[in-house]
N, C-alpha and C positions, 0 to 999 in steps of 0.2 A: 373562309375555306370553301372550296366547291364544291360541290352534292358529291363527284364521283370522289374529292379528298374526302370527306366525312364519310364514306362505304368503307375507302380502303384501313381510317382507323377502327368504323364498327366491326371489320372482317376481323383484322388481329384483332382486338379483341375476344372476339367470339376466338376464336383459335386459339387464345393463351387461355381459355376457359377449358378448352376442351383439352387442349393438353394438358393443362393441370390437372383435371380428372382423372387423365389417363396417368399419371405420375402416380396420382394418389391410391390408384388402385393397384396399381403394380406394385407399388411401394406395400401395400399390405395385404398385398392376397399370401392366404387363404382365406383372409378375416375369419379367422378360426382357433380358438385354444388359449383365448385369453386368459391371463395369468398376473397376479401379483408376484415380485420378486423377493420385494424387500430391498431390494438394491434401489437409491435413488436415480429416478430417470434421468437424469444429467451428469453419471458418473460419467457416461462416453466420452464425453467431452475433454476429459484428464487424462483416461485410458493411453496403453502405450500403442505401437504402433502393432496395427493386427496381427495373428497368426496368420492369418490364410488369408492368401489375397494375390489378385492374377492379375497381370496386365491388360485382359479383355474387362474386368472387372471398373478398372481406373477409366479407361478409356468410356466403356458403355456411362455408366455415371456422369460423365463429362457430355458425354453425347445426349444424354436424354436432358438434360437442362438447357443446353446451347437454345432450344429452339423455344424453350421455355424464354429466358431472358432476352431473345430476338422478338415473339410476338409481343413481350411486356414494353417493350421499350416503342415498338411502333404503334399499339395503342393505345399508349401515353406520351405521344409525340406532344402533343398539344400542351404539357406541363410549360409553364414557365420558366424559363432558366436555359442555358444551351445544355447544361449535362445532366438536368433537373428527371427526366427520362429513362436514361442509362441507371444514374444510381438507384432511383424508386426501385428499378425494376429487376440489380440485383437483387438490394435487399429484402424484396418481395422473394424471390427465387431463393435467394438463402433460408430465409425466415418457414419456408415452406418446406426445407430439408431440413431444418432443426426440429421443426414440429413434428415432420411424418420418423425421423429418425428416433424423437422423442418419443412416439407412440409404437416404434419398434420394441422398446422396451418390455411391453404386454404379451409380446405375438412369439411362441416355442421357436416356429419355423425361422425368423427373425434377429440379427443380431445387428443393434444400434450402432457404430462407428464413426470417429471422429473425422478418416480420413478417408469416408464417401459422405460427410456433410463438406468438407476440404472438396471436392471432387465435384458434388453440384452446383456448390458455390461460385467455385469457378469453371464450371458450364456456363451457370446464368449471366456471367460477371462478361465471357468471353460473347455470349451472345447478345448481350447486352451494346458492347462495343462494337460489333459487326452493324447491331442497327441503326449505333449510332454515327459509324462511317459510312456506312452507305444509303441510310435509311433516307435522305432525299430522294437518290435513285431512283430504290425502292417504291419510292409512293407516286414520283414520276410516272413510271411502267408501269401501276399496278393501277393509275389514274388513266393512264393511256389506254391498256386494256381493256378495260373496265367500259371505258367511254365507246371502246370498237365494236365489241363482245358480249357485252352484259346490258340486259335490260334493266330500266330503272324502275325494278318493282317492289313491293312492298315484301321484307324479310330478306329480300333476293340474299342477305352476308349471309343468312342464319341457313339459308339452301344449299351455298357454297359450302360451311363448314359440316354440313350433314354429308355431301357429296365427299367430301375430304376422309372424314371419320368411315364413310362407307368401303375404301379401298384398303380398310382392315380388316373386312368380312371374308374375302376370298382368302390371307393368311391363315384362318383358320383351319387343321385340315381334317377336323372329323367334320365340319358342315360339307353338307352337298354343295354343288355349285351355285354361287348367290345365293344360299338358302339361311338368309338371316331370319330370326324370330324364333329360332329353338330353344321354348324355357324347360323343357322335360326337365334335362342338367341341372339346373339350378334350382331345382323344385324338386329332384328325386325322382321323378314321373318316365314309368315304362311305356314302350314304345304302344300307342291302340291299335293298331293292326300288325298282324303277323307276317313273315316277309314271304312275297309272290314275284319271280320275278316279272311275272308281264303288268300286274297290277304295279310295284317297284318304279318300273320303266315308266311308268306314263305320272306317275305320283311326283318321280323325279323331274322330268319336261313341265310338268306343271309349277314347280316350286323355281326352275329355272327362269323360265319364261313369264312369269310374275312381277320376278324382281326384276328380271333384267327389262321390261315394261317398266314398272313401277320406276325403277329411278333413270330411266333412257327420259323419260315424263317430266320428270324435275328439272333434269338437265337442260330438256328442250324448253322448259317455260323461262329458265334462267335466259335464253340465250335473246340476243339483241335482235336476232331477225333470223327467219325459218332456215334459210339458204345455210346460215351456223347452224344451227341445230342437225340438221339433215345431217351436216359434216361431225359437227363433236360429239352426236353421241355415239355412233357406232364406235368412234378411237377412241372413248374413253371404255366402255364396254371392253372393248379388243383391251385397252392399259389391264381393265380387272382379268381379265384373263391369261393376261402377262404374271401379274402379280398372285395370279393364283399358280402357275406354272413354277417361275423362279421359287415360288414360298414351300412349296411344297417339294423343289428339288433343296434349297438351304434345309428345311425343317426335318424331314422325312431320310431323302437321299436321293442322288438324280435318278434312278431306277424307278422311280416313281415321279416324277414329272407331270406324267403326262395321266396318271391313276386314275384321276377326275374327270377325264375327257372318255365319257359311257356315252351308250345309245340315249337315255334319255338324257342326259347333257346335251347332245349334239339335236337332237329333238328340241328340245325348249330354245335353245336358240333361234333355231329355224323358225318358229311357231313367233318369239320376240319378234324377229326382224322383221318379217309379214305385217306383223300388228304396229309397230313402230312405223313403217312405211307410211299408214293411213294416221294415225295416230298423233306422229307429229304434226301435222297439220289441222287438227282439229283445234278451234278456237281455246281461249286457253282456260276459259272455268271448265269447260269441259275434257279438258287433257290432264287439268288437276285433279278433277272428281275421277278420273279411269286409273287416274297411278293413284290412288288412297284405295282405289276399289282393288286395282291388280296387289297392291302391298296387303292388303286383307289376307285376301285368299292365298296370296304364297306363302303368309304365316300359319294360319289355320292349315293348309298344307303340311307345311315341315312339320310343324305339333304334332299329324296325323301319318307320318312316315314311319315304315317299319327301319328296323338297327341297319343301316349304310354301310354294307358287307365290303365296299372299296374299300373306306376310312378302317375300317376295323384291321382288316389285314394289311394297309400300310402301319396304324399305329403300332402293331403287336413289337415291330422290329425298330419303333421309335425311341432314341436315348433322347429326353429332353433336355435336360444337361442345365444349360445355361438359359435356357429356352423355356424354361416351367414358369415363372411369373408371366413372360410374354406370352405362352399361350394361355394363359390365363385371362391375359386381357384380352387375347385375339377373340376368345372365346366369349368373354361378357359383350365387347360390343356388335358380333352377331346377334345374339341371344335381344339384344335391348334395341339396335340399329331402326327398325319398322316402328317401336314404338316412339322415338323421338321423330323419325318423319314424319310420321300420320298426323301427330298434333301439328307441325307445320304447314302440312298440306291443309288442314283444317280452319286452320288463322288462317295462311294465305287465304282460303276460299271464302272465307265469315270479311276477309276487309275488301274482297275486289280483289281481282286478278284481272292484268293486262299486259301487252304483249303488242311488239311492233310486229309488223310484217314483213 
């Protein structure tokens, strides 16, 4: 197999990882109120057919596996057998809704069900078979790509699926914009400074302009040569701010759209681009060490933010409805996002970093 085939299996992989995290955490947030029933955990399985149960419910279920059983099955292409692949990587995907359904059992909020183990099953069963129809294709373009686009450097899959994981940070909508790293939440912990808005404003341009550095940095070390980079990172930046737009008209109500687009948002930006200007062109141990330093400071930032008087007055009039697992996890992987870079940024730096021109 060629160096860029061996990328595009270690990439799915790393991506059937991270989805599967993200399954697991959905699957049991609030991780909270654990309980013995007395009922054995495998009654569900005999259970009759649910009370309550919606056709978004059927479908979401289906859809959050699909992509589970498509990265399983591309990076286990290399199994022997022609559908040796596809099946493993059901039953890996089934076997992972039995178990998280099993452990639903414990959780108040939580009710175990036959026919949403029925439902991921055959997500992962369906995505499964998508990779293994088209999964030549797939590793064609994704080897072609790769060879145009992507530099051959060390972690470079583990940078892509960090980049991937990070276009979940702007769905979240009580963060500011880009402003991953906020463990208050998750720890209890009140806001340390009380709210100013001229101190607010520039607190906020700071946490902006940080991260949108910090990961404009990664993007451009990934990239095969500067002249890409110059191009991919502003449209990818521009995508997070797409994605924070649509997320917050789907989540909130389109009334609010545009809520997140303040003076210091549109400041921090402005302050990124400047810095990005120079920035991408700097050698690449040194572009690595400036985005671990910008991802620093825009964490210790947010931490040190007073309560985010947009986010507050969109959420008052927020039904989350069907939406409260997912922000749940929109919200953990902001909260944790800077800390899975930074260790990468820190391996990539500890083994050599390089970069074509």
């Amino acid at each position: 197999m060629s160096q860029h085939g061996k990328r595009s299996v270690v990439l799915a992989r790393y991506l059937a990882l991270a989805w599967c995290g993200l399954i697991v955490y959905a699957s049991l947030h609030p991780f909270a109120g654990w309980r013995d029933t007395g009922v054995s955990p495998w009654a569900f399985i005999e259970g009759a057919w649910p009370r309550y149960w919606t056709l978004f419910d059927l479908v979401a279920n289906v859809a959050v596996y699909l992509p589970l059983g498509l990265f399983l099955t591309l990076g286990l292409h290399r199994l022997p057998g022609r559908y040796s692949a596809a099946i493993v990587a059901t039953l890996l995907a089934a076997g992972l809704s039995f178990g998280l359904e099993t452990l639903q059992n414990w959780l108040p909020s939580r009710v175990p069900s036959n026919l949403d183990l029925a439902c991921n099953s055959a997500g992962g069963l369906l995505g499964a078979l998508w990779a293994h129809l088209v999964g030549p294709r797939i590793f064609a373009r994704l080897e072609s790509t790769a060879h145009r686009l992507l530099a051959p450097v060390p972690h470079g899959e583990l940078g892509l699926t960090l980049l991937g994981l990070w276009m979940i940070v702007p769905l979240s909508p009580e963060t500011l914009l880009f402003g991953a790293g906020d463990l208050r939440q998750l720890f209890g912990l009140t806001p340390a400074l009380p709210f100013s808005s001229e101190h607010y404003t520039l607190i906020e341009a700071g946490i902006t302009a940080c991260n949108a550095v910090g990961v404009g940095l990664i993007l451009g070390y990934l990239a095969a040569r500067r002249w890409i980079a110059c191009l991919a990172v502003p449209l990818f930046l521009l995508l997070g701010l797409a994605v924070r737009m649509l997320g917050t008209a789907v989540l909130i109500g389109p009334g609010e759209a545009m809520a997140w687009w303040t003076p210091g948002a549109r400041q921090g930006l402005q302050v990124a681009a400047a810095i990005l200007l120079v920035a991408l062109w700097l050698p690449a141990r040194a572009a690595l060490a400036l985005a671990a330093l910008t991802l620093f400071a825009g964490t210790v930032l947010v931490n040190l933010a007073p309560p985010n008087p947009y986010s507050e007055a969109a959420l008052a009039a927020w039904r989350q409805g069907h939406f409260l697992n997912f922000n749940g996890l929109t919200r953990l992987v902001a909260s944790l996002w800077p800390f899975l870079a930074l260790p990468f940024l820190l391996l990539t730096l500890r083994g050599g970093a390089g970069r074509s021109t």
